[in-house]
N, C-alpha and C positions, 0 to 999 in steps of 0.2 A: 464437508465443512470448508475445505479450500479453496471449495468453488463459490463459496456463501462470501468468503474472505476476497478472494476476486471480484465479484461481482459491486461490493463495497467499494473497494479500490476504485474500480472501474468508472464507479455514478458516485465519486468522492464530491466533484463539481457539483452536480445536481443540488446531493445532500446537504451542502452547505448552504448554496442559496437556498433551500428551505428550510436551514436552522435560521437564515436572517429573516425570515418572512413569519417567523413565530410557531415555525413547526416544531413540538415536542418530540416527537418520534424522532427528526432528525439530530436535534439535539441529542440526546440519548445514544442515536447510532454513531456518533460520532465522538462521542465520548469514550463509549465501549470500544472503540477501535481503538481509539487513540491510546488507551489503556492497554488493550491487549497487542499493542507495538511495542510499548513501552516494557510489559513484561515478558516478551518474547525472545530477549536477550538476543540481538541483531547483532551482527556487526555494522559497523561503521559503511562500508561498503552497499551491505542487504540495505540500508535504510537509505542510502545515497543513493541509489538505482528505485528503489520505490517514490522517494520523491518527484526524482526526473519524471520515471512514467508516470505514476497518477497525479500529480500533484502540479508539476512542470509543464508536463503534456508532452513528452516529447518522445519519441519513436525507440524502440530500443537497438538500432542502427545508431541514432545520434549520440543516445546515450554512452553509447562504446565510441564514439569517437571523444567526445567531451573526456569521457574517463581514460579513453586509453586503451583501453579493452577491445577482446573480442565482444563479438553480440553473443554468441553462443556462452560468453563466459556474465554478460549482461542477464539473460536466459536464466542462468542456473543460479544468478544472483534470488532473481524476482521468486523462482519459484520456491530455493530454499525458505524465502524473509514467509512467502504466502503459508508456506507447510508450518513453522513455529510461526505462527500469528493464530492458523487452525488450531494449533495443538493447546493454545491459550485458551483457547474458545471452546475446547473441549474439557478443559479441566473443569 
């Protein structure tokens, strides 16, 4: 499931312009995300490092420089926020 939650993340871009073009499916996939972000209980942080990268676009070298951070500590942001986003999406 994490990799399903990645791969979302990943084709966020895409998915959107196809919810403006009147796609239902994307609509819906982007709802359900948005949801299961929401009740994934993030920190502040997981959800500031998921914007950057999927949302922002930006590399997760930059991101750690913008935050401050290491990347490796960018890393273990992304993939905690990606593991409780799965774990939503399994309940």
């Amino acid at each position: 499931m994490e990799n399903y939650v990645r791969e979302l993340l990943r084709n966020y871009h895409k998915i959107t312009e196809r919810q403006f073009k009147g796609d239902y499916d994307a609509i819906i996939l982007l709802a359900d995300l948005a949801t299961a972000i929401e009740l994934a209980d993030l920190t502040d942080r997981q959800r500031e490092c998921l914007r950057l990268v999927y949302v922002d676009g930006l590399g997760e070298n930059e991101v750690a420089r913008v935050l401050g951070i290491a990347r490796n500590t960018v890393n273990v942001h992304l993939n905690t926020a990606c593991n409780k986003i799965a774990e939503v999406y399994e309940s």
